[in-house]
C-alpha positions as CSV (number, residue, x, y, z in Angstrom):
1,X,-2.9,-4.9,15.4
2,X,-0.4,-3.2,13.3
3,X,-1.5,0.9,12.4
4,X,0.4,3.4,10.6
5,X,0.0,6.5,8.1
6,X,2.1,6.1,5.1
7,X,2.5,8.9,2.2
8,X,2.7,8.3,-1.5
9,X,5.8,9.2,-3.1
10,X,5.7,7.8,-6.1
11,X,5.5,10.7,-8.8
12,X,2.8,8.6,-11.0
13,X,0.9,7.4,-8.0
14,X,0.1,4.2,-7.0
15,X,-0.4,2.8,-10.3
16,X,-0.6,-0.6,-12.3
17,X,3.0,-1.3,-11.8
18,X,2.8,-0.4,-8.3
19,X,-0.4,-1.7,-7.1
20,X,0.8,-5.2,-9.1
21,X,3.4,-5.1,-6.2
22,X,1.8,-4.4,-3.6
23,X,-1.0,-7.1,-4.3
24,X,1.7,-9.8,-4.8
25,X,3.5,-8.6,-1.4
26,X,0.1,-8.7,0.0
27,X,-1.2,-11.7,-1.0
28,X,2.1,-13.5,0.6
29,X,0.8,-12.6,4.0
30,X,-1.3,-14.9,5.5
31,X,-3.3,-12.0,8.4
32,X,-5.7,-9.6,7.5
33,X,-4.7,-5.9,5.5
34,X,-6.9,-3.1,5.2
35,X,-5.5,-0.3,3.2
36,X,-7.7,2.8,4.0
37,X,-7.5,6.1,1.9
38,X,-9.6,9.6,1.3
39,X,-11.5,7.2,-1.6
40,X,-12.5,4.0,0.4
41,X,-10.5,1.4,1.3
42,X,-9.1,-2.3,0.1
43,X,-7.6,-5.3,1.2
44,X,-4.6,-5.5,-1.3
45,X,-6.4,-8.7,-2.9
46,X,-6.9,-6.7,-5.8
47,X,-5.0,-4.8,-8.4
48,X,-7.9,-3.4,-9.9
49,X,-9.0,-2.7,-6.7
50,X,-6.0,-0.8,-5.2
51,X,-6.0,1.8,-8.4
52,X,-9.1,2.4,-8.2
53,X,-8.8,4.4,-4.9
54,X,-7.3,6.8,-7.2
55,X,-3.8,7.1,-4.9
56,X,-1.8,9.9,-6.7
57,X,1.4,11.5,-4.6
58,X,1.0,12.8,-1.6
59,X,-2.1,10.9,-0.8
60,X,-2.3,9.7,2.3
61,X,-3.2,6.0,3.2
62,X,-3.7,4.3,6.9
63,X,-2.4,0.6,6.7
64,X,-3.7,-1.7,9.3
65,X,-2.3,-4.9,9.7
66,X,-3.5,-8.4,11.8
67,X,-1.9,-11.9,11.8
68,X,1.5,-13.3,12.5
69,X,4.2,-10.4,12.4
70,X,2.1,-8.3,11.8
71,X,4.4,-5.3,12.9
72,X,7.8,-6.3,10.0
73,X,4.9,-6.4,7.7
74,X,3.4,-3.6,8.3
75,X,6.9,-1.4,7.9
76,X,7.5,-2.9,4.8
77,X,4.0,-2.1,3.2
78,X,4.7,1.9,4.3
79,X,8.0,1.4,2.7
80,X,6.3,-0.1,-0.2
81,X,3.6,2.8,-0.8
82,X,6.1,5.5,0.1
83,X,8.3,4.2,-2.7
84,X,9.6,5.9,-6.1
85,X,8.4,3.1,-8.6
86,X,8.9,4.8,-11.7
87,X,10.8,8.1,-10.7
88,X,13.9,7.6,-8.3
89,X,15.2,10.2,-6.1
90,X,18.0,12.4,-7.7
């Protein structure tokens, strides 16, 4: 199993536009994700369900990953929640 902490960048949070990505990245994977935060947890099935943990920057989420490469995905779901969706680095 895949475990890492991962740190929202994003100025806005993890939002609609955000979570949207995240749900489509995770619904590509065919192992298990549990996304766990401060607010409760989620399995990226869900947008509706990732916002409503209420991720704004600088939360802090714990990502565990199980199934087949479970370790490149796991890197690129920190990369995706520690990513500047709406406000790029200047």
């Amino acid at each position: 199993m895949f475990e890492a902490q991962a740190v929202v960048q994003n100025e806005a949070g993890i939002h609609c536009r955000p979570s949207a990505i995240l749900v489509r990245e995770g619904s590509a994977y065919s192992g298990e994700i549990l996304v766990k935060a401060a607010s409760g947890a989620c399995t990226l099935t869900s947008a509706l369900e990732c916002i409503m943990l209420g991720l704004e920057k600088g939360a802090e989420v714990t990502i565990q990953v199980t199934g087949p490469d479970e370790d490149g995905f796991g890197k690129k779901l920190v990369e995706l929640f520690e990513t500047h969706f709406d406000f790029p680095p200047q």
